[in-house]
C-alpha positions as CSV (number, residue, x, y, z in Angstrom):
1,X,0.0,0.0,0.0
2,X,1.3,3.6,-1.3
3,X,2.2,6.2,2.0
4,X,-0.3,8.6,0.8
5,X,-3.2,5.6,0.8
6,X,-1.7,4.3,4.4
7,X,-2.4,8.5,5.6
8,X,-5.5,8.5,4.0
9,X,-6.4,5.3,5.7
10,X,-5.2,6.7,9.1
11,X,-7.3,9.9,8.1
12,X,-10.6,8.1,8.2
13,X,-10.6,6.9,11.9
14,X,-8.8,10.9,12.6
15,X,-11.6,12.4,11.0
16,X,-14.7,11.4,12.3
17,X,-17.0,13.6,10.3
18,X,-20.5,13.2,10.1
19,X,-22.7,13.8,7.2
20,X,-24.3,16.7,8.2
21,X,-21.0,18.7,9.2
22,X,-20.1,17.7,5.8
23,X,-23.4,19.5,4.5
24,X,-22.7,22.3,6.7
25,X,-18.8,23.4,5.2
26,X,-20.5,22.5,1.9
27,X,-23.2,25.3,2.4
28,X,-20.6,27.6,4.1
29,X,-18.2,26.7,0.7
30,X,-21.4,28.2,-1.5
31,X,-22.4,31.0,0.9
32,X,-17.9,32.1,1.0
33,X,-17.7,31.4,-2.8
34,X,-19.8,33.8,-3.8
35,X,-19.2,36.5,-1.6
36,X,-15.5,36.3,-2.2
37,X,-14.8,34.0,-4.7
38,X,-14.1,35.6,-8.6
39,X,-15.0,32.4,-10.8
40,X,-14.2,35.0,-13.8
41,X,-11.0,36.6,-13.2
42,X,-9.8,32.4,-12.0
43,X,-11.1,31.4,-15.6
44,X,-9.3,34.1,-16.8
45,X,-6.5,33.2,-15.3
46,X,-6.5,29.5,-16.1
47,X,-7.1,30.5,-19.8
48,X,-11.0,29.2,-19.8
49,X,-12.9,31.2,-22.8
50,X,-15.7,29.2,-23.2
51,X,-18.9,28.7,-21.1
52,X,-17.7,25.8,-18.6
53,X,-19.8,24.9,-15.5
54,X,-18.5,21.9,-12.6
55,X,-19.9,20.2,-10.6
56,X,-18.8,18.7,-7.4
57,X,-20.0,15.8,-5.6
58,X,-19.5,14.1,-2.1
59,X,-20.3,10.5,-3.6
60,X,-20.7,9.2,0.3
61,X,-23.2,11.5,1.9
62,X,-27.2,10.3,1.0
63,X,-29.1,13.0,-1.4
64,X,-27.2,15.2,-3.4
65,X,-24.3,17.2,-1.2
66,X,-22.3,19.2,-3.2
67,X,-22.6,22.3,-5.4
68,X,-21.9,23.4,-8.8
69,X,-19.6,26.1,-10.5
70,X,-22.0,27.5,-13.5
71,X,-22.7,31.4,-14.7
72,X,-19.5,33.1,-12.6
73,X,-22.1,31.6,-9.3
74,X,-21.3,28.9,-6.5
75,X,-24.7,26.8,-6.4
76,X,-25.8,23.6,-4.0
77,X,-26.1,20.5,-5.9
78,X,-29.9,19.8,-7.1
79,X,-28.9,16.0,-9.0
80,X,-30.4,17.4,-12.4
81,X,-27.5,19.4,-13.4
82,X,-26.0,19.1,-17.0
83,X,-22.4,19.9,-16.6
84,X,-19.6,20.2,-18.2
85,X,-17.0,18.6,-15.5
86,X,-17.9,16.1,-13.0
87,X,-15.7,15.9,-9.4
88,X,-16.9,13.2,-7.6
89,X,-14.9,12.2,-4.0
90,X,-16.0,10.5,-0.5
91,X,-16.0,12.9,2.5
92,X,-13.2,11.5,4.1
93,X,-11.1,12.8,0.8
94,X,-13.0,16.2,0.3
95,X,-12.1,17.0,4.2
96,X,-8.9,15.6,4.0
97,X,-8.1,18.5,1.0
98,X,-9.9,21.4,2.9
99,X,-7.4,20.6,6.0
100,X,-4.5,20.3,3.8
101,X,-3.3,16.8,4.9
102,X,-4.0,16.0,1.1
103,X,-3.5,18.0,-2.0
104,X,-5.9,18.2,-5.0
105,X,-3.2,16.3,-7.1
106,X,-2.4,13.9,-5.0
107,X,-5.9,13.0,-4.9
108,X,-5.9,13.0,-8.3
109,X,-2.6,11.0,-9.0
110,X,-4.0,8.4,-6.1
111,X,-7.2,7.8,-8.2
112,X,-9.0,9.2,-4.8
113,X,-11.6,12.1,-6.8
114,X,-12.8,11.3,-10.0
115,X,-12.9,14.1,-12.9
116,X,-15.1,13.2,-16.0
117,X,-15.4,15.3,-19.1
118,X,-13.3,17.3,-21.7
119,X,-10.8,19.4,-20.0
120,X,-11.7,17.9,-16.7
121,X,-8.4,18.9,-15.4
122,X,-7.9,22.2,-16.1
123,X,-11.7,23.1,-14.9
124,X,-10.9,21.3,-11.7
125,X,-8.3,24.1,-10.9
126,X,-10.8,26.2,-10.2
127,X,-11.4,24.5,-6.7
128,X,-8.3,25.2,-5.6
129,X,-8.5,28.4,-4.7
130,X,-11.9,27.4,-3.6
131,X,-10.5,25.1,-1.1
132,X,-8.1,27.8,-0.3
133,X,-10.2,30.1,0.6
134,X,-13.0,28.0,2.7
135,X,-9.9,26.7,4.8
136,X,-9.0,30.3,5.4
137,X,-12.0,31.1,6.5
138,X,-12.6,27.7,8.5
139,X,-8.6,27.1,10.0
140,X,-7.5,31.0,9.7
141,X,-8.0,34.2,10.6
142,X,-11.8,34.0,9.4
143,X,-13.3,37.1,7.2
């Protein structure tokens, strides 16, 4: 077994996290997101011209728990999107990124978030600074 899947495994039992603490940083990632949060000027940056939307999905928690990047707007997950880029990961993964034990890639290279659709990878950069930002606010000196 890889080091990074032996941490993630050590993660689970560290973690703890319940499904509807889950929900809440997901509706606190929305509310942040689009207060703060410049999907333009990031597409801009990452050299996105055409009309892309994501969606991300915590594949582990019942109902649909998530949201969805689409229009320059953070949204919560409704299950009848039609999107461009699909990011699907367990909760265990997403809160292991938003505390920085694990990195995007690394979840990525360790087959631990799935991205579906063209340019998958390059619309998936946009979370970054999503994640960025939410631990900030949840681990930092808050806004």
């Amino acid at each position: 077994m890889s080091e990074l899947r032996k941490r993630l495994s050590g993660l689970k039992e560290e973690i703890g996290i319940e499904d509807e603490e889950i929900r809440e940083v997901i509706a606190l990632a929305i509310e942040l997101a689009n207060k703060y949060f410049d999907v333009r000027k990031i597409k801009q940056q990452l050299g996105v011209k055409e009309d892309r939307s994501l969606k991300l999905k915590i594949i582990d928690v019942p109902g649909e728990c998530g949201f969805i990047i689409v229009d320059d707007r953070v949204r919560p997950v409704l299950g009848i999107e039609r999107v461009t880029t699909h990011v699907e990961l367990t909760k265990e993964v997403f809160w292991a990124i938003l505390t920085k034990k694990l990195s995007l890639y690394d979840a990525w290279l360790y087959d631990l978030v799935k991205f579906r659709g063209e340019y998958s990878l390059r619309d998936a950069q946009l979370l970054i600074p999503l994640f960025e930002l939410l631990h900030d606010y949840l681990f930092g000196e808050g806004r």
